[in-house]
C-alpha positions as CSV (number, residue, x, y, z in Angstrom):
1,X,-31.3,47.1,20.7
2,X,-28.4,45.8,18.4
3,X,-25.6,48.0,17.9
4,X,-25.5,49.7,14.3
5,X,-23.1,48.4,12.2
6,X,-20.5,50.4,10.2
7,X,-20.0,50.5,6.5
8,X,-16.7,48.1,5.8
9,X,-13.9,50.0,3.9
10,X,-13.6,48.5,0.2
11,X,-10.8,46.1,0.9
12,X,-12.1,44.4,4.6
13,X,-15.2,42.0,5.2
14,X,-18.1,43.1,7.1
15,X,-18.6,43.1,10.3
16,X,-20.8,40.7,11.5
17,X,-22.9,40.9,15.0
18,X,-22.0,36.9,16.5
19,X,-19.7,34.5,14.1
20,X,-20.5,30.9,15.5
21,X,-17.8,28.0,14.4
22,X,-19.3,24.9,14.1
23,X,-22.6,24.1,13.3
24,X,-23.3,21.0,15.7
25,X,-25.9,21.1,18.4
26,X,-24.4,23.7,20.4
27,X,-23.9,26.2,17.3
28,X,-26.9,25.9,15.7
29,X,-28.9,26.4,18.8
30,X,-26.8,29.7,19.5
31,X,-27.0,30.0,15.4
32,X,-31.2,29.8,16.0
33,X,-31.5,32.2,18.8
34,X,-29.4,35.0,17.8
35,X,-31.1,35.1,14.1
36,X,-34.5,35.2,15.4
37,X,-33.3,38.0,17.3
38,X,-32.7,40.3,14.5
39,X,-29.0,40.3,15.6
40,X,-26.3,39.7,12.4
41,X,-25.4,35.5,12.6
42,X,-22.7,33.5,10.4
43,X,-22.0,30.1,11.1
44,X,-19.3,28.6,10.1
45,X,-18.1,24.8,9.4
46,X,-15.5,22.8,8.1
47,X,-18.2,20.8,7.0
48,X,-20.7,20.8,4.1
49,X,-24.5,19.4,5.6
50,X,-25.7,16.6,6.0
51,X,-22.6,15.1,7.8
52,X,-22.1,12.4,9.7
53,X,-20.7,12.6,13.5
54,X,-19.6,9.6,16.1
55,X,-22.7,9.9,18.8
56,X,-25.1,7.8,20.5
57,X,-27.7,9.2,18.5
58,X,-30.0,9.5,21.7
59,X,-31.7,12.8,22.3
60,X,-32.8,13.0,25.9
61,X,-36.1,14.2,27.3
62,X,-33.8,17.5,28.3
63,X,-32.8,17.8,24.3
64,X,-36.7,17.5,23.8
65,X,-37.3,20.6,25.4
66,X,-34.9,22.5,23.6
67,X,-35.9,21.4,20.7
68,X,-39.5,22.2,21.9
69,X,-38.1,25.8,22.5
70,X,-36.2,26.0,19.3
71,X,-39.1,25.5,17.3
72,X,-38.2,22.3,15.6
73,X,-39.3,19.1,17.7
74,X,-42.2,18.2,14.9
75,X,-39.3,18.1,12.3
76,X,-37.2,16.0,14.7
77,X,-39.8,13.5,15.7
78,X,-41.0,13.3,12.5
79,X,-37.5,12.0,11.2
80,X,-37.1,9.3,14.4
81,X,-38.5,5.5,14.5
82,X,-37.9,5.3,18.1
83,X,-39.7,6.2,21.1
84,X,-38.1,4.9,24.3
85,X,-39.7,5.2,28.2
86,X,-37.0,3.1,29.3
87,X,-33.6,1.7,29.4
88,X,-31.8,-2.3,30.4
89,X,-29.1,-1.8,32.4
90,X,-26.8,-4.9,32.5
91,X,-23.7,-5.0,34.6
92,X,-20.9,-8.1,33.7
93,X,-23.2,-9.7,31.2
94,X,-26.5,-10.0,33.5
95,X,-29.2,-8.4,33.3
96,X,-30.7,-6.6,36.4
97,X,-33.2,-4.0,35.4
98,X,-35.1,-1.7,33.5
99,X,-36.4,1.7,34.0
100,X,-37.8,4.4,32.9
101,X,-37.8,8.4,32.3
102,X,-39.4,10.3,35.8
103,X,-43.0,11.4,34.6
104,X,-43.5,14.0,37.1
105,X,-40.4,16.7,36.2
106,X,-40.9,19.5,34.0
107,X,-39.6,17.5,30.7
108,X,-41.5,14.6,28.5
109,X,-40.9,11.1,30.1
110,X,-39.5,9.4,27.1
111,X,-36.5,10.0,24.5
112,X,-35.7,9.2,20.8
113,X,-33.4,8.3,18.4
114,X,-32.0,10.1,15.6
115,X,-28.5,10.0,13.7
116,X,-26.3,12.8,14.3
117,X,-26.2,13.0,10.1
118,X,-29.8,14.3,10.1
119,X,-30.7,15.5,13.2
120,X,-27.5,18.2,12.9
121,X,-29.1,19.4,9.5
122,X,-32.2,19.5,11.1
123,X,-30.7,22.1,13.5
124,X,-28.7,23.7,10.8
125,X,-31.7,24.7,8.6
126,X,-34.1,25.8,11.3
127,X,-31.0,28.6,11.9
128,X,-31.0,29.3,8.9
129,X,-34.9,29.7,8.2
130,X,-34.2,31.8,11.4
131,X,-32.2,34.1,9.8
132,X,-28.8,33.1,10.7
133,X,-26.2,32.8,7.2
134,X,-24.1,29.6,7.3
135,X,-20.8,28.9,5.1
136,X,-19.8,25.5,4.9
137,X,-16.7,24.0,4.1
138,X,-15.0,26.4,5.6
139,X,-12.0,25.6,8.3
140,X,-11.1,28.0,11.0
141,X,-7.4,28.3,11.7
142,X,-7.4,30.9,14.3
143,X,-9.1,34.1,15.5
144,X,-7.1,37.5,16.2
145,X,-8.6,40.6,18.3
146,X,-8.8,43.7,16.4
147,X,-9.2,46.9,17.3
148,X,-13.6,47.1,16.8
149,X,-13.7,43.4,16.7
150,X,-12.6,39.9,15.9
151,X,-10.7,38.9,13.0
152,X,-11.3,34.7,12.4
153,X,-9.0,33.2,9.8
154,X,-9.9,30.2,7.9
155,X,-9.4,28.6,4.9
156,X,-12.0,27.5,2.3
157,X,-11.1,25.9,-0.8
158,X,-7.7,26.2,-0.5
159,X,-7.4,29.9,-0.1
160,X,-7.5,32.1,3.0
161,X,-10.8,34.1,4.1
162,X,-11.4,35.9,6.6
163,X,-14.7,37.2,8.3
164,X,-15.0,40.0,11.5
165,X,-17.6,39.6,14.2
166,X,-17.8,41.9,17.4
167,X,-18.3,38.2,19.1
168,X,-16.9,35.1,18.4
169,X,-18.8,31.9,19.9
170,X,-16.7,28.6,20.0
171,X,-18.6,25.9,19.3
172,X,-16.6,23.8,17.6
173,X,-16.2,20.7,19.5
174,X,-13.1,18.9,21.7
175,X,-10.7,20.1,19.7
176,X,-11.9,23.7,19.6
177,X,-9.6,26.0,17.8
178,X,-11.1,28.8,19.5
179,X,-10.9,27.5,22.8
180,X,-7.2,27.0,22.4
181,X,-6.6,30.4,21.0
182,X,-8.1,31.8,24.6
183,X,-5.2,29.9,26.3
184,X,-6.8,26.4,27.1
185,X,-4.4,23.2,26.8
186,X,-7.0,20.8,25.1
187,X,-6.9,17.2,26.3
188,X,-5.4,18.0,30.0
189,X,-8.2,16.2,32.1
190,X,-10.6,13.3,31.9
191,X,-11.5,12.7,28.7
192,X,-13.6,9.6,27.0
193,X,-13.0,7.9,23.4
194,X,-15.7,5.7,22.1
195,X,-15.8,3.4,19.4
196,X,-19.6,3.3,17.5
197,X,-21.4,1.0,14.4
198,X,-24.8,1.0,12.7
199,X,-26.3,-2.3,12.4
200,X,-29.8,-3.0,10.5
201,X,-31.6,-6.2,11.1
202,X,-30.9,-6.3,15.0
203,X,-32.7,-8.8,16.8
204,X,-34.8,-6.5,19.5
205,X,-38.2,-6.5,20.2
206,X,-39.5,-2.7,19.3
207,X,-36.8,0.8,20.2
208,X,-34.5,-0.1,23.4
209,X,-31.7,1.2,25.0
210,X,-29.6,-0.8,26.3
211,X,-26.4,-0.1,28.8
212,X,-23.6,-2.7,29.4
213,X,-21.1,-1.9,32.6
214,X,-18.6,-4.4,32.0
215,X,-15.2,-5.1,34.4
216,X,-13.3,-5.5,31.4
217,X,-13.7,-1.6,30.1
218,X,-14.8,0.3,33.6
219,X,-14.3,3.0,33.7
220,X,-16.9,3.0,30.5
221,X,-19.8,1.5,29.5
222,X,-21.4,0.0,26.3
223,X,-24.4,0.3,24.8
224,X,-27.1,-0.4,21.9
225,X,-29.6,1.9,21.4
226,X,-32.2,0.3,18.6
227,X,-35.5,1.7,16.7
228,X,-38.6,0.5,15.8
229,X,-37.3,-1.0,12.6
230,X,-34.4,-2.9,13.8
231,X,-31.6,-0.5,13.2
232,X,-29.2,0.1,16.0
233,X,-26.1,2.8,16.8
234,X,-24.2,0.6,19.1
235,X,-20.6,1.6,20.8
236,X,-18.4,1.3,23.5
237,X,-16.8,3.9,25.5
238,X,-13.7,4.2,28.3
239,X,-12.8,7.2,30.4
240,X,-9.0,7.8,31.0
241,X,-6.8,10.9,32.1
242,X,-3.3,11.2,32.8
243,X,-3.5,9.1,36.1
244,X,-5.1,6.2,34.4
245,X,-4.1,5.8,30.7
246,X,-6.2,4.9,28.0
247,X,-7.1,1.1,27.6
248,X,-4.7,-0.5,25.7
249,X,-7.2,-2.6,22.9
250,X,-9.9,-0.8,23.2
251,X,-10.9,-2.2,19.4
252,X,-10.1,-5.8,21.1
253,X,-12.9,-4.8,23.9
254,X,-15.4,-3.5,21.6
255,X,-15.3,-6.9,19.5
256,X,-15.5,-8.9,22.5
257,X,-18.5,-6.4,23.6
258,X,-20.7,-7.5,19.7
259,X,-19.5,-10.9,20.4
260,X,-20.7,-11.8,24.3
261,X,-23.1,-8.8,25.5
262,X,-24.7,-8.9,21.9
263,X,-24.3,-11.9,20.3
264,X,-28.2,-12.7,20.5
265,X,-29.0,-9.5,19.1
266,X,-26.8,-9.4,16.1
267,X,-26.7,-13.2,14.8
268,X,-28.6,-11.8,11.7
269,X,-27.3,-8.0,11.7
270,X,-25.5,-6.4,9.1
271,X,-22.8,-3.9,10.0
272,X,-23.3,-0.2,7.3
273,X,-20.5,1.1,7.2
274,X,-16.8,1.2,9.2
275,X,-16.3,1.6,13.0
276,X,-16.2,5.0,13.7
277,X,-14.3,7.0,16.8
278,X,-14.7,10.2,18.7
279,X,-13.6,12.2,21.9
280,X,-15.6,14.2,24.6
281,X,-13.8,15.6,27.3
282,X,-15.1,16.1,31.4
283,X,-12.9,18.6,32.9
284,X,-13.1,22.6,33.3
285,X,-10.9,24.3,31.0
286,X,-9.2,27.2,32.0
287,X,-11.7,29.8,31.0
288,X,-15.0,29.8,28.5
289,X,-15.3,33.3,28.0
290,X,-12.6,35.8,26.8
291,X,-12.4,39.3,25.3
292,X,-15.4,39.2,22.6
293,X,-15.2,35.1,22.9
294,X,-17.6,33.0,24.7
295,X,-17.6,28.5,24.4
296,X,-20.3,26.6,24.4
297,X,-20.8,22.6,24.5
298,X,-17.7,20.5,23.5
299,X,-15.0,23.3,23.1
300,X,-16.0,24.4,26.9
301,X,-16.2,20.1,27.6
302,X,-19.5,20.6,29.3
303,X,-20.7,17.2,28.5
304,X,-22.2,15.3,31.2
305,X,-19.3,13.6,33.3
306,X,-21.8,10.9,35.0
307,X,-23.5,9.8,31.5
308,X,-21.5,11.0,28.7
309,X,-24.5,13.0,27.3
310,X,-24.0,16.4,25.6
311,X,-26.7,17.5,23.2
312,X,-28.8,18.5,25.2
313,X,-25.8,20.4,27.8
314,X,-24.4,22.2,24.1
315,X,-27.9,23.4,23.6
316,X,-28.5,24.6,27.1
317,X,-25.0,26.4,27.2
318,X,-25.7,27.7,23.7
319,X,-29.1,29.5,25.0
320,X,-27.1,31.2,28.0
321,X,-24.3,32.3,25.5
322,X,-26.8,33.6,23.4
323,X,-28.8,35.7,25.6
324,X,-25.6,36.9,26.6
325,X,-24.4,37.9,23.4
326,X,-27.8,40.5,23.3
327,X,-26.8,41.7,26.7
328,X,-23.7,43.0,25.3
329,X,-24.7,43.9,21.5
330,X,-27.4,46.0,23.3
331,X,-24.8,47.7,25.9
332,X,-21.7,47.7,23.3
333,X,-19.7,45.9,26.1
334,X,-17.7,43.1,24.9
335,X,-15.4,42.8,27.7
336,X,-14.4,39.2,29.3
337,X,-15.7,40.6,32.2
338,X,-19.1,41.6,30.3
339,X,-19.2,38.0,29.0
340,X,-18.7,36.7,32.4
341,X,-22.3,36.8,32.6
342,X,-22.8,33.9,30.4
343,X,-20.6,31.6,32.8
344,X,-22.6,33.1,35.8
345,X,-25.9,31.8,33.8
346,X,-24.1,28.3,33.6
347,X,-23.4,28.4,37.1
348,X,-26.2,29.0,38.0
349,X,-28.3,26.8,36.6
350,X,-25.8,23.6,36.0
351,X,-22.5,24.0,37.8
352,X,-23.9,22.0,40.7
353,X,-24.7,18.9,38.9
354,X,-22.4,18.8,36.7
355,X,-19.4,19.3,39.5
356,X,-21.4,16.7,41.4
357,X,-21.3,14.0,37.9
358,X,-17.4,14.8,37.7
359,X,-16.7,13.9,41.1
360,X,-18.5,10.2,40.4
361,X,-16.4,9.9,37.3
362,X,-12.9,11.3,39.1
363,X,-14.0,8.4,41.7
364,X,-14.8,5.8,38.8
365,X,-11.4,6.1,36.8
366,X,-9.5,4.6,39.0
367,X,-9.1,1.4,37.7
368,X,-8.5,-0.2,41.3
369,X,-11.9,0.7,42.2
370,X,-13.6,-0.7,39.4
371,X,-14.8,-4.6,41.5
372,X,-16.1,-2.2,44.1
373,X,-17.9,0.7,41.8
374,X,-19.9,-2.3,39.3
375,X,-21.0,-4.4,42.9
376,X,-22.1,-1.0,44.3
377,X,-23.7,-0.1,40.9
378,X,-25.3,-4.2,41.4
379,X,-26.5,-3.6,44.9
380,X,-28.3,-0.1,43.9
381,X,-30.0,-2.2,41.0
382,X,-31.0,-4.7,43.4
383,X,-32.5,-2.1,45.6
384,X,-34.4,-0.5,42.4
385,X,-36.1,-3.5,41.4
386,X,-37.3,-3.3,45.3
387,X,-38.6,-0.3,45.3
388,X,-40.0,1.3,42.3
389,X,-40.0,4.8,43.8
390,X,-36.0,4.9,44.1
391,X,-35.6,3.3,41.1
392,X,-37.3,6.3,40.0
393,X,-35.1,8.4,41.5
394,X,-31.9,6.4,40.2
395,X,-32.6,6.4,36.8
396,X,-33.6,10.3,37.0
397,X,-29.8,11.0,38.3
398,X,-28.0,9.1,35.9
399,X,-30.3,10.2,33.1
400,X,-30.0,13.7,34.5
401,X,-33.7,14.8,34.3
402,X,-33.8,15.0,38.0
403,X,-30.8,17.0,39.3
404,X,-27.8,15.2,40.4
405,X,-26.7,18.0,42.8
406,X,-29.8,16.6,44.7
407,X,-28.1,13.6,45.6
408,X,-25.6,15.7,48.1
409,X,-28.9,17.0,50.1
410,X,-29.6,15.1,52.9
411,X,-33.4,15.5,52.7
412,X,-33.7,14.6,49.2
413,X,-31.9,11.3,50.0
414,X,-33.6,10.6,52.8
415,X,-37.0,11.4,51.0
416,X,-36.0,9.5,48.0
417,X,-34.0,6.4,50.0
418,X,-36.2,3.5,50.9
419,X,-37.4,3.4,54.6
420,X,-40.0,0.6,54.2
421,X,-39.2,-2.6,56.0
422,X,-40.7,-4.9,53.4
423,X,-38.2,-3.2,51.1
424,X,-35.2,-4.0,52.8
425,X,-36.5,-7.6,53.1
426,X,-37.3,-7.7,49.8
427,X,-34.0,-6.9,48.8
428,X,-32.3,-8.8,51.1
429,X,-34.1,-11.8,49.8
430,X,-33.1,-11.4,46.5
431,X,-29.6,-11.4,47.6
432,X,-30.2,-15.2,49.3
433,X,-32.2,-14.6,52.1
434,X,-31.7,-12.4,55.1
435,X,-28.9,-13.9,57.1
436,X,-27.3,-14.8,54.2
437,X,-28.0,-12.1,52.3
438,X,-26.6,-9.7,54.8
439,X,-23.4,-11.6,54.9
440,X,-23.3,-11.4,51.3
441,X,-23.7,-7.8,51.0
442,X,-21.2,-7.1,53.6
443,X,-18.7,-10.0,52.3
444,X,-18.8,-8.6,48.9
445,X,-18.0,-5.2,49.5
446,X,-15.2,-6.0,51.9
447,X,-13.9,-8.5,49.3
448,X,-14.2,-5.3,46.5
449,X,-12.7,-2.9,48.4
450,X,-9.5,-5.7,49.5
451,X,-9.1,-5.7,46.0
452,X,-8.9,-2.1,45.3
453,X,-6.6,-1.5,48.3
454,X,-4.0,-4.0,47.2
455,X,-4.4,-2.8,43.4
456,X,-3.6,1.0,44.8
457,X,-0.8,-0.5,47.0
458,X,0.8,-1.4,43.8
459,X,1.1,2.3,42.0
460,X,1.3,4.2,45.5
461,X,2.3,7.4,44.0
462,X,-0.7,7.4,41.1
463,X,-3.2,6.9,43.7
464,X,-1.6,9.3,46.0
465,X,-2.2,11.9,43.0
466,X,-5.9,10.4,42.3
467,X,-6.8,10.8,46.1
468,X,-5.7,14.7,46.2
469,X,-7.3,15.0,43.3
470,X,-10.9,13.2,44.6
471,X,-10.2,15.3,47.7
472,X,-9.7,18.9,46.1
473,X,-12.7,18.2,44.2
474,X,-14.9,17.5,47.1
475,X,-13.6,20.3,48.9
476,X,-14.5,22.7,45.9
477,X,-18.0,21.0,45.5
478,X,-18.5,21.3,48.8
479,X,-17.6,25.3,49.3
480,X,-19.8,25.6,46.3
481,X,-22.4,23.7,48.0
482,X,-22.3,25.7,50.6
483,X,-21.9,29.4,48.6
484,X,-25.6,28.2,46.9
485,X,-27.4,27.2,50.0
486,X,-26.1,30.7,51.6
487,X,-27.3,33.1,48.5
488,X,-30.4,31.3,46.9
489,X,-31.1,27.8,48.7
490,X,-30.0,26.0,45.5
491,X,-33.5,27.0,43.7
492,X,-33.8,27.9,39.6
493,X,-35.0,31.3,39.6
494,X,-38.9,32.0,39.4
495,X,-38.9,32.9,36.0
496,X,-37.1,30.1,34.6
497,X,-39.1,27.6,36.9
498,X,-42.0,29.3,35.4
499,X,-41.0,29.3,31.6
500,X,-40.5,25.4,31.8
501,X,-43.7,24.5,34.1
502,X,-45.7,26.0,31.0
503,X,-43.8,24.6,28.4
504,X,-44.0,21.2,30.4
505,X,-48.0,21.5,30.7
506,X,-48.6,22.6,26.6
507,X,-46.4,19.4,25.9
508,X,-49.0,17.4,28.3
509,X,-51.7,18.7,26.4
């Protein structure tokens, strides 16, 4: 049931049900499920559609399944060139594997490509066709609690508007103005800038994606993700927070990054267009529901920490925010405390891995540790090509199609960990042999972590700070850990577990 809504005296807007700013990923989901609801949708954006946004353009086998759910995956896929299974990894300009999307969890085993410019309005006009009424061009400025509901001011075309919603649903990216008019300090955390280009005419055998670790921009990583026809979104991006400053030349890296890494691939590429930048950001904010106000996606930076991904995490958040907007249209509660159930539905289902990715990346910034993080990352490849069941695993986690809270259970590492003699002999054979292998692993790491002890010895106080920090997060992750296993043994509820299974066997069809 929706909650009636009253006529507007002459000289006030009406009251809508949900306002959503911005009409990215995460909006336009929220946007989609609301309207199809019956329940009274505007979206707002500074914007006019199409519009072009700084991404990777990759849409996950995760953002599949939303798309699958939101009723538009035939539009998507019919608009992409690319099917990928799989993914080079290359760590200080070698290459030392390739692997693939898990085919055995509950999403498709391969993901696409698709520019930000039309995917978006794919989104956008699917809400729309929904139901949901969109205003473009329009530039929120602030939102004010009223006594029945919330006043957003903007401006469009110069002049002030205003609309009313009884719930307000920030979705409007790293630099939410909603989320700051809540009380969050924006930019406070980890945060990662990226530099991107399109290229046509790249030299690559069929759709790739291709990641680059690199010493000189850890931590960060490159990458090149091409389609079938030879066009490529290719960028670079570096994580920094207030320990650890941003890299000073990060344009000087990413030229160096086309010139070595990708110099075979783009000898006869054109560049369209200019270098383009953007910002996502990895830590909690303060809080992502208020009085009538819920965020979802960038505003509330739930992005993945471990792989910089958030499509598919601004779609999930938007579904929770959206069946929690009915919850409270139906009970006429609009309460932060009433709201509260839409960060209970995050936690529920993705607090755990994603606390688990931001303690990887509050290890990984730390410059010092960046010899000992890329021969680490170098060993685990070795390992993979080894043993094609791990690197099964691997590439599940950092891809985050197989839960990364799974890798703090001990029976799911020991399940997933290689216990095969001819394994470990394969792998230390591929390091040199087995004596010398073994002294090769063990030499290396001590050499790595030598390094990052006298580079920490050097800035005492800043990694003083960076090891509280590491420490209060593993403390946190581990109480939370433990609060999970106590109330539900870390399991997704039935029904959820359920909803996907089916969707996962109509897709295998």
């Amino acid at each position: 049931m929706i909650v009636q809504r009253k006529a507007a005296p002459a000289n006030n807007p009406p009251i809508h049900d949900v306002i959503v700013v911005g009409a990215g990923p995460g909006g336009s989901t929220a946007a989609n499920l609301l309207a199809r609801r019956g329940i009274s949708t505007l979206l707002l954006d500074k914007s006019d559609f199409p519009r072009d946004k700084v991404c990777g353009d990759g849409l996950t086998p995760q953002a599949i399944y939303w798309l699958e759910r939101l009723g538009c995956v035939d539009d998507v896929l019919a608009e992409t060139n690319a099917c990928i299974k799989d993914c080079d990894l290359h760590i200080n300009g070698r290459h030392l594997l390739t692997a693939g999307f898990p085919d055995d969890t509950i999403y498709p085993a391969f993901a696409v490509l698709l520019d930000r410019r039309r995917f978006d309005n794919i989104l956008l006009r699917n809400a729309i066709a929904k139901g949901a009424s969109f205003e473009p061009g329009t530039t929120v400025r602030g939102i004010k609690a009223g006594e029945d509901c919330m006043h957003v001011q903007a401006v469009r075309d110069g002049k002030t508007v205003e609309h009313r919603a009884r719930i307000v649903i920030g979705a409007d990216g790293v630099s939410s103005v909603v989320s700051r008019a809540i009380g969050n300090s924006l930019k406070s955390g980890a945060t990662a800038v990226s530099l991107r280009a399109y290229y046509r005419d790249v030299d690559c055998p069929g759709a790739q994606v291709k990641v680059y670790f690199d010493r000189e921009y850890f931590p960060g990583y490159g990458w090149a993700f091409v389609d079938d026809d030879g066009f490529a979104n290719i960028g670079l991006g570096y994580a920094f927070d207030g320990n650890f400053p941003l890299l000073s030349g990060l344009n000087r890296a990413f030229d160096k990054f086309l010139a070595t890494d990708l110099k075979d691939m783009l000898r006869r590429a054109t560049r369209c267009g200019k270098v383009g930048g953007g910002a996502v950001a990895f830590y909690r904010p303060r809080r992502i529901v208020a009085d009538r106000v819920m965020l979802v996606g960038d505003a509330a930076n739930q992005a993945d920490p471990l792989n910089g991904g958030g499509i598919h995490k601004a779609m999930e958040s938007a579904h929770f925010a959206a069946e929690t907007a009915a919850y409270a249209l139906s009970a006429g509660e609009f309460s932060a405390q009433t709201l509260s159930v839409y960060e209970s539905l995050w936690q529920e289902e993705v607090e755990q891995d994603w606390l688990t990715a931001e303690m990887f990346l509050a290890i990984a910034k730390n410059p010092n540790l960046k010899d000992f993080c890329l021969y680490l990352l170098t060993q685990i490849a070795a390992l993979n090509r080894a043993d094609p069941r791990f690197k099964t695993f691997c590439s599940g986690v950092f891809s985050g199609v197989v839960a990364q809270g799974s890798v703090l259970s001990l029976r799911v590492l020991y399940e997933a960990f290689p216990k095969e003699a001819d394994t470990w002999l394969a792998y230390l054979r591929s390091q040199g042999g087995i004596t010398a292998g073994t002294l090769r692993v063990a030499g290396g790491a001590a050499i790595s972590l030598a390094r990052a002890s006298v580079g920490a010895l050097r800035d005492p106080l800043t990694n003083t700070r960076w090891g509280l920090e590491v420490a209060t997060k593993a403390v946190h992750l581990a109480g939370k850990q433990f609060s999970r296993a106590l109330t539900q043994g870390g399991r997704v509820s039935n029904e959820t577990r359920q909803e996907k299974a089916l969707w996962h066997r109509s897709w295998g069809r």
